[in-house]
N, C-alpha and C positions, 0 to 999 in steps of 0.2 A: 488438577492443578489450577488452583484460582487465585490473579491475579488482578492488579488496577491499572495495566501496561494497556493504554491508548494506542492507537493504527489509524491514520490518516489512509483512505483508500481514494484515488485517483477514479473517474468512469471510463469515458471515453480512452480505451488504445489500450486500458488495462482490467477493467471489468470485464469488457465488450471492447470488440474492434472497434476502431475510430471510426463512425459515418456522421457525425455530427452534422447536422442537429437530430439527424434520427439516430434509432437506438440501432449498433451494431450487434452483428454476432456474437454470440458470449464467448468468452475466453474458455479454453480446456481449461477443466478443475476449479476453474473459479470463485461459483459456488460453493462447490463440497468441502474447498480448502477456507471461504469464509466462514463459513456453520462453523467448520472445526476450531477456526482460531475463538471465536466467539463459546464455543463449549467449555473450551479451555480460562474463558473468561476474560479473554482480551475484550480491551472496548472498540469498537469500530467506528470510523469517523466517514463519512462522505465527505470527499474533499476535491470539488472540479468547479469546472469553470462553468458550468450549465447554471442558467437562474430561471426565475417565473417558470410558466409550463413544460419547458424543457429539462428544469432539474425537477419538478415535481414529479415528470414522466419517469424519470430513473429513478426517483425512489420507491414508487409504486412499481415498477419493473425488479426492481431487487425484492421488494415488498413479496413479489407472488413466485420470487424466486427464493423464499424462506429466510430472506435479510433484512432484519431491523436493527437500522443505523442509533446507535449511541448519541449521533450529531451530524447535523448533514450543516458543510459550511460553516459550522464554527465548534467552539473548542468543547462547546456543552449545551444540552437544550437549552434554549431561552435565554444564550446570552443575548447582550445589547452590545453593540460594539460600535465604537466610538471613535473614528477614526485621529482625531485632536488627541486623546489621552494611552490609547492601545497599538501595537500592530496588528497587522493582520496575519501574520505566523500564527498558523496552530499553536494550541499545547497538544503536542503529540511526542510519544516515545519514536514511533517510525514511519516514514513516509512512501506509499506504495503506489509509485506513479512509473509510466512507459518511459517518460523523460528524465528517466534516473541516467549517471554517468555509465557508461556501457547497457544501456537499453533494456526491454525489460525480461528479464530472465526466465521468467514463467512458472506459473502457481506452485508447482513441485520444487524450483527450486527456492523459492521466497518459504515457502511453508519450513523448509529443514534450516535455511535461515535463523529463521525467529525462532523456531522451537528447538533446533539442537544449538544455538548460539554460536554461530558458525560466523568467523570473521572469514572476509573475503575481501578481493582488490579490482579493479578494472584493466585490463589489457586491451588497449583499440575498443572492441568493438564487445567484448568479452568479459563478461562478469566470472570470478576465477575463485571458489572458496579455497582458503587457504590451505585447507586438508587437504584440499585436490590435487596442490601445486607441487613440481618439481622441487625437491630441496638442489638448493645452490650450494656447491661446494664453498669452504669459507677460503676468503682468499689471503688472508691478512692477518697481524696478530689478532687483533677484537672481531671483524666481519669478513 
């Protein structure tokens, strides 16, 4: 299945554990789950706060970890960006950062996410695909 659906992907806390400025642990399935989305023909974006040597470090680290970014820090190789005429928001279809609302879920479950299009909600602390969840009995005439 090939696609032109964009991924904005976070480093620190979600590639790799947070040790910033050094490179952390890698996350379970990380990799295997980025190769996959990118087989699939997703485009992958680098998207963190690392700049000069320290974001070069991670992309050369994903680099030999079989990960070639579509755009590291912006929306497409070789844009210019212009902070008087653009934002600095991605163009991205989805954003895959630790500091998501209910934290971050993990490669397995982000991966069934995007690929079975699985709507979901936050509970506290809790990322809850919809499927998952208890049906509520209806209380009223509409809900």
């Amino acid at each position: 299945m090939l696609n032109n659906k964009k991924i904005a992907v976070d480093f620190d806390g979600t590639i790799v554990d947070d040790a910033y400025p050094a490179i952390g642990k890698t996350k379970i399935f990380a990799f295997e789950t980025l190769k996959k989305l990118q087989a699939q023909g997703f485009r992958l974006i680098l998207w963190t706060y690392r700049h000069g040597k320290t974001l070069d470090e991670a992309v050369e680290f994903c680099r030999q970890n079989g990960i070639e970014f579509y755009a590291v820090n912006s929306s497409f190789e070789g844009e210019v960006f212009d902070s008087e005429t653009q934002s600095r928001k991605l163009d991205a279809d989805w954003f895959i950062d630790d500091r998501n609302l209910g934290g971050f879920p993990g490669w397995g479950e982000i991966y069934n996410i995007i690929n079975e299009r699985i709507e979901f909600r936050v509970e506290g602390k809790e990322v809850l695909a919809y499927s998952k969840l208890k049906k509520e009995k209806k209380k009223g005439l509409f809900w």
